[in-house]
Backbone as a chain_set.jsonl record, in Angstrom:
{"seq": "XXXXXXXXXXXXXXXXXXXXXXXXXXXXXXXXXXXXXXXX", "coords": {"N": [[-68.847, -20.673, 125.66], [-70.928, -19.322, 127.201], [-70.254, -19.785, 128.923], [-67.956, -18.595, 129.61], [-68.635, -15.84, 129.427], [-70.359, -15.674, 131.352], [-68.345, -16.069, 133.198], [-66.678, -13.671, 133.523], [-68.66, -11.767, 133.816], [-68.98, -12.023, 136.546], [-66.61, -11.055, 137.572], [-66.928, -8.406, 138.376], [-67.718, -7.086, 136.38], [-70.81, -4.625, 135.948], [-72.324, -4.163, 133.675], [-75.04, -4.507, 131.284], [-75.48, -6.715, 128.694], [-73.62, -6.639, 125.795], [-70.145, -5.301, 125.945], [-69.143, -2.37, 123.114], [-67.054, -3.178, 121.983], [-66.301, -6.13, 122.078], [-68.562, -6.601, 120.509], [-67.677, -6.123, 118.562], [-65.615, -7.165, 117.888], [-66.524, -10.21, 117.485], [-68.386, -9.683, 115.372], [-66.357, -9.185, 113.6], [-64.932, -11.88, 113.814], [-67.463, -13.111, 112.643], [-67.609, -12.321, 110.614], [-65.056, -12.964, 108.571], [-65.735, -15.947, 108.835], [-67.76, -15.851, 107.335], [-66.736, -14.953, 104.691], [-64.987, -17.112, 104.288], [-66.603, -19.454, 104.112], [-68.572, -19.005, 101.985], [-67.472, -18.294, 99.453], [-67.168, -21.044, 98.854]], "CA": [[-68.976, -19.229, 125.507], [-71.559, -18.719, 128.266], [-69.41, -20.024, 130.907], [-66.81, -17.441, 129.665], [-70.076, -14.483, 129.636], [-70.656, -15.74, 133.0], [-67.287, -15.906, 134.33], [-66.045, -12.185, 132.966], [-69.879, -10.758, 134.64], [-68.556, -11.836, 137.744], [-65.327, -10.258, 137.637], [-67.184, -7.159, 138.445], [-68.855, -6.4, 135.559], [-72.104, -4.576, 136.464], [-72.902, -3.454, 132.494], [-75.138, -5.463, 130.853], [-75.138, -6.888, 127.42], [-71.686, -6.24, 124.979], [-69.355, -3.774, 125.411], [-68.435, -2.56, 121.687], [-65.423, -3.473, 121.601], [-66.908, -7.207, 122.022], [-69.484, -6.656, 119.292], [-66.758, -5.341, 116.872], [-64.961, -9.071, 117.593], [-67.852, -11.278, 117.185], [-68.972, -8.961, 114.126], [-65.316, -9.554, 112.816], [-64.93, -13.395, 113.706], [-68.578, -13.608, 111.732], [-67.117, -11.517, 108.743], [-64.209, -13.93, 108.316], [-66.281, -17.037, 108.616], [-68.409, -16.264, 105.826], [-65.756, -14.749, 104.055], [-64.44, -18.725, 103.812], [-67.727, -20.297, 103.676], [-69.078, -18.168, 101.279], [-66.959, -18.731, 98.058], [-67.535, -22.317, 98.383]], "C": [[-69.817, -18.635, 126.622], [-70.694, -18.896, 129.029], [-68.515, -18.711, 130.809], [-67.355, -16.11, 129.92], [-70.108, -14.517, 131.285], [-69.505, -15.845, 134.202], [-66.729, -14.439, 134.772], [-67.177, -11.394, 133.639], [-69.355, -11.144, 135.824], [-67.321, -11.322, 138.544], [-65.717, -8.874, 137.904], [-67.588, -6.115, 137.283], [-70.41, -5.83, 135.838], [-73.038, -4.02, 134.831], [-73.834, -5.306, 132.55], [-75.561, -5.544, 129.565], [-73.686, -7.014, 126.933], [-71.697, -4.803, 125.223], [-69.392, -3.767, 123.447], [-67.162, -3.001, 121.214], [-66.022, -5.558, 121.286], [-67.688, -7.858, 120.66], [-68.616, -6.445, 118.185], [-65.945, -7.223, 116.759], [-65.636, -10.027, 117.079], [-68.199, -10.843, 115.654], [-67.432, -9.473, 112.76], [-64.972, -11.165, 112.126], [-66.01, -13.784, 112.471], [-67.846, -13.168, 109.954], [-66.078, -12.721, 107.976], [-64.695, -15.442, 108.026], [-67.265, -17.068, 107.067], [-67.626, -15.852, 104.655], [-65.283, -16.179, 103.529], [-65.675, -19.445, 103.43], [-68.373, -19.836, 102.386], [-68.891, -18.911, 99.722], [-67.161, -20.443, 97.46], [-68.882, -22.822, 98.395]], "O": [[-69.509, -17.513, 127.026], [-70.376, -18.056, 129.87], [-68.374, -17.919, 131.74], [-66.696, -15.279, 130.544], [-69.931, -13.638, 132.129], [-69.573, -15.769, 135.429], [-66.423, -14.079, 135.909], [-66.819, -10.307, 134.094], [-69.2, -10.075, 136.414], [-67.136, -11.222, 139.757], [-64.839, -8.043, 137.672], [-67.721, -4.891, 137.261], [-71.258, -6.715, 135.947], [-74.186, -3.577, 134.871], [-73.676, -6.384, 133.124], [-76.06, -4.515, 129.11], [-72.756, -7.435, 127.62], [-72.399, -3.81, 125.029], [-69.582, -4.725, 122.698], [-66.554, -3.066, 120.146], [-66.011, -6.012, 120.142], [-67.58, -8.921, 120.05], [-68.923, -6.612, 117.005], [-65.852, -8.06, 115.861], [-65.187, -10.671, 116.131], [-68.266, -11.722, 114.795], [-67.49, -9.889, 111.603], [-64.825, -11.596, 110.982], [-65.694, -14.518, 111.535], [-67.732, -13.596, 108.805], [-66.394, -13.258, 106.915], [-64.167, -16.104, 107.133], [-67.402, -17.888, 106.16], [-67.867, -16.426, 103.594], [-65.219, -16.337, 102.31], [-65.685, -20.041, 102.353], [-68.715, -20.807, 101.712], [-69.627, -19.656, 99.074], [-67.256, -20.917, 96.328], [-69.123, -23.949, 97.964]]}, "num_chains": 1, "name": "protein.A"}
């Protein structure tokens, strides 16, 4: 996952941190994971 952070900042990214759009994925992926882990 860093390598992929660190490949995508050099593509001419000059922001830094997450876009939102990023945070809404990660926030989603997490939702889903405990969503399964959860019940059990």
């Amino acid at each position: 996952m860093l390598c992929l952070a660190r490949a995508s900042a050099r593509l001419g990214r000059d922001k830094r941190g997450f876009t939102l759009v990023e945070l809404l994925a990660v926030m989603a992926v997490l939702a889903i994971i405990a969503a399964i882990a959860v019940p059990r």
